[in-house]
LUMPARO-131788 format. One line per 10 residues: number of its first residue (from 1); their letters; for each residue y, z, x of C-alpha. Coordinates in steps of 0.5 Angstrom, whole numbers, plus 500, padded with zeros to 3 digits. Example, Ala and Ser with C-alpha at 12.3 -4.5 7.8 and 13.67 -1.06 7.14 Angstrom:
<pts>
1 = AS = 491/516/525; 498/514/527
</pts>
This chain:
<pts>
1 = XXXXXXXXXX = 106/751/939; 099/754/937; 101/761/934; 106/757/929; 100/752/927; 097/759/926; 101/762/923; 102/756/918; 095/755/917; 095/763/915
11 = XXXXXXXXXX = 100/762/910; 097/756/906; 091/759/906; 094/765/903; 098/761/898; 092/757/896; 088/764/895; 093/766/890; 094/760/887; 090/761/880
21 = XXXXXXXXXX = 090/758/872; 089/762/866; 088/759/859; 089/764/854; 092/764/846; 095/770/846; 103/769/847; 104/776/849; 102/773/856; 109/769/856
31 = XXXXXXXXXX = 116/771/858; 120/774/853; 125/768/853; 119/764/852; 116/768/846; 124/767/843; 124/760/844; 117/759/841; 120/764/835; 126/760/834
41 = XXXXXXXXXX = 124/753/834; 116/752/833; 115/759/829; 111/754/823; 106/751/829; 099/754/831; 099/755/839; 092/751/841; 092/755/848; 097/757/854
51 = XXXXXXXXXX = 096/755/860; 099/760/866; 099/757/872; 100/761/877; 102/761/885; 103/763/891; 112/766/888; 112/763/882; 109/761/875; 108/756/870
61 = XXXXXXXXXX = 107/756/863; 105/751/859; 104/752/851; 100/747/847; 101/747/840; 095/744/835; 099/738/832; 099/737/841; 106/738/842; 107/741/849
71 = XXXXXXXXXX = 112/746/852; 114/747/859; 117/753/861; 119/756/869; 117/763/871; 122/767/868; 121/764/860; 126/758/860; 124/751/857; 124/745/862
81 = XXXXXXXXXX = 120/740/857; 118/739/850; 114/733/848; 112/733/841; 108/727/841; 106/726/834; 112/731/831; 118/730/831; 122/735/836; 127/740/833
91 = XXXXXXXXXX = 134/736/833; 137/743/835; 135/742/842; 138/737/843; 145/738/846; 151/736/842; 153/730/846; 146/726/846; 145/727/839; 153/723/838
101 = XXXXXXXXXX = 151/718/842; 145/717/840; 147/717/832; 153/712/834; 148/708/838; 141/707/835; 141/711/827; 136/712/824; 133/714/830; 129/721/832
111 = XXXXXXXXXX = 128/725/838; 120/726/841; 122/729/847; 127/733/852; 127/734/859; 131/738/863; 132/739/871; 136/741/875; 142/739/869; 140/732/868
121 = XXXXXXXXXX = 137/732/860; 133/726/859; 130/725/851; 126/720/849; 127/717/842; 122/715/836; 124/707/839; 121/709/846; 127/709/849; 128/714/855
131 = XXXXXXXXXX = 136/716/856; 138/720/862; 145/724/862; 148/728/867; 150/735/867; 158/731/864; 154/728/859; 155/722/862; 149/717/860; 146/715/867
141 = XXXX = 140/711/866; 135/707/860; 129/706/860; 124/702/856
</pts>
């Protein structure tokens, strides 16, 4: 029992010494895919800063633009949230069945913010509601 708590009070240890955050502006610093992304979908705003964040198997990125919109992207470059907090987010983004059912429902709406996990996509609306939908394009869920 002793030699297993050691052994896991080593490994923490080593994870949280590799643990590490880096701000930068350079855009070099993220994976191609994010760099694409970025191109593709915000070419027209200034990146403010980047924070890599950096642990023990994988790393973050975080991208802040100056008008304060936010990107998330995993390791390998892929946007995981997009929060356009005084902006209004590339309606591209948004996949094809969420932007029906939102122009059905509530037109004249815009879109401020995607999130993806693990195949839910979740988009928060200019009106302040939050929609969920599964990886069917089913609604799942409102939030106010």
């Amino acid at each position: 029992m002793k030699k297993i708590l050691t052994f896991l009070l080593v490994i923490m240890s080593v994870q949280f010494g590799l643990a590490r955050n880096v701000i930068t502006m350079n855009p070099k610093e993220l994976p191609e895919a994010a760099q694409t992304f970025l191109k593709q979908y915000f070419e027209n705003r200034q990146i403010s800063y980047i924070k890599v964040e950096s642990e023990f198997l994988s790393k973050k990125y975080e991208v802040v633009m100056t008008d304060r919109t936010k990107i998330e992207f995993d390791g390998k470059g892929n946007w995981e949230e997009v929060d356009c907090k005084r902006s209004e987010l590339p309606k591209t983004l948004v996949p094809d069945y969420i932007q029906r059912f939102v122009s059905e429902q509530y037109p004249g709406v815009t879109y401020r913010k995607i999130e993806r996990d693990r195949g839910e996509i979740e988009v928060e609306l200019s009106n302040r509601l939050s929609l969920k939908f599964d990886k069917k394009g089913r609604l799942t869920d409102i939030d106010d």
